[in-house]
C-alpha positions in Angstrom: 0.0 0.0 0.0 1.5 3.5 -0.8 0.4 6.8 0.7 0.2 9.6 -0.8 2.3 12.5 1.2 1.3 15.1 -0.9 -2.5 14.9 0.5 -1.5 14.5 4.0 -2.1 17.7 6.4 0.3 18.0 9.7 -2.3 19.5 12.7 -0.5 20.7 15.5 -2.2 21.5 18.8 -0.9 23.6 21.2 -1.3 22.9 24.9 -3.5 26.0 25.9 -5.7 25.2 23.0 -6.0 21.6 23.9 -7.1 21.9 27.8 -10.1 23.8 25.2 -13.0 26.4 26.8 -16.1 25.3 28.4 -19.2 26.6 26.7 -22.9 25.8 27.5 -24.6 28.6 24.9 -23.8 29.5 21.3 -25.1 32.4 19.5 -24.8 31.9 15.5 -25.4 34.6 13.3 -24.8 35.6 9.5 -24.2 37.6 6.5 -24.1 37.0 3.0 -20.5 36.2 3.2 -19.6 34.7 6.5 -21.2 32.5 9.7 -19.9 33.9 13.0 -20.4 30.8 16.2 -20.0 32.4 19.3 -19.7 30.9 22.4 -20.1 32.0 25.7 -20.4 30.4 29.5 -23.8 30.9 31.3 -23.0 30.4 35.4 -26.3 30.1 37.7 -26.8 33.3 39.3 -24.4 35.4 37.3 -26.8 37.8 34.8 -23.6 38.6 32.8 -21.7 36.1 30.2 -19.1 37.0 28.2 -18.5 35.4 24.7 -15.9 33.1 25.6 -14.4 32.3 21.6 -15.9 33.4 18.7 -15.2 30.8 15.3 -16.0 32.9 11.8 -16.2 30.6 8.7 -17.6 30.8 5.4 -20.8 29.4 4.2 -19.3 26.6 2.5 -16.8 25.0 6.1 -20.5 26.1 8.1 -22.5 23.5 5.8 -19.8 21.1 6.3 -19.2 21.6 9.6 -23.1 21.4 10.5 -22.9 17.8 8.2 -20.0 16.5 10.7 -22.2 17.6 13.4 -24.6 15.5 12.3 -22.3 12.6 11.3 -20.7 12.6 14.7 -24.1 12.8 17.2 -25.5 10.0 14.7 -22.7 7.7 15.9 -22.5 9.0 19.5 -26.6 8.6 19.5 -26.0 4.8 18.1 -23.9 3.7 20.9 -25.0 6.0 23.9 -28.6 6.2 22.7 -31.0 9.7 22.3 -29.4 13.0 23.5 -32.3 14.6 25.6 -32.0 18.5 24.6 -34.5 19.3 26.7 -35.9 21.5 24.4 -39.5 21.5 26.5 -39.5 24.2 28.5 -36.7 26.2 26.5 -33.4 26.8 28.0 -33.3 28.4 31.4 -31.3 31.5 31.2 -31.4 31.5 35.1 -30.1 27.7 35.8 -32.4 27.9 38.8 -29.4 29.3 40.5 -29.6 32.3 43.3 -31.6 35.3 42.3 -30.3 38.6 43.3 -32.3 40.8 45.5 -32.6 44.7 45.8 
C-alpha cells in the first residue's frame, strides 16, 4: 500500500488550546458572506456572560461543519442512545441558581 504524502495535512495542537474552553450557549449569526459561532459560559446566578471564543467561517466550512455535526451525534446517539435536549421548557437562562435581591 502507498500513501500519498502530498495529500497528508500536519495538525499541530498547542497545549493552551488543547485543555479547550467550556461553553454551555452559542449564539450563530450571518451575512451574506460569513457564519460567525459564538460561544459563551452561562453560570447560575451570574446575569452577565461574556463570549468566551468566537469561530468565523464561510458558508461553504459552516455546511460542512453542520454535516459533521450531524455525522458525529448520529454515531454517538447509536452507541450512547437519544441525546435529551430538553428543548421542553426552552433553556433556562437562570439555571435555577440564586436570584439577586434589591
Amino acid at each position: 500500500m502507498t500513501e500519498n504524502k502530498e495529500n497528508q495535512l500536519n495538525i499541530e495542537l498547542a497545549e493552551d488550546i488543547a485543555e479547550g474552553i467550556y461553553s454551555n450557549l452559542a449564539i450563530i449569526t450571518h451575512s451574506n458572506t460569513e457564519f460567525v459561532l459564538d460561544f459563551i459560559r452561562v453560570m447560575p446566578g451570574v446575569p452577565k456572560a461574556r463570549v468566551k471564543s468566537r469561530i468565523i467561517l464561510t458558508p461553504e466550512h459552516a455546511k460542512r461543519l453542520l454535516h459533521a455535526l450531524d455525522d458525529n451525534i448520529a454515531k454517538y446517539e447509536a452507541v450512547n442512545g437519544k441525546i435529551d435536549t430538553h428543548e421542553n421548557p426552552p433553556f433556562p437562562m437562570n439555571f435555577g441558581g440564586p436570584t439577586a435581591q434589591a
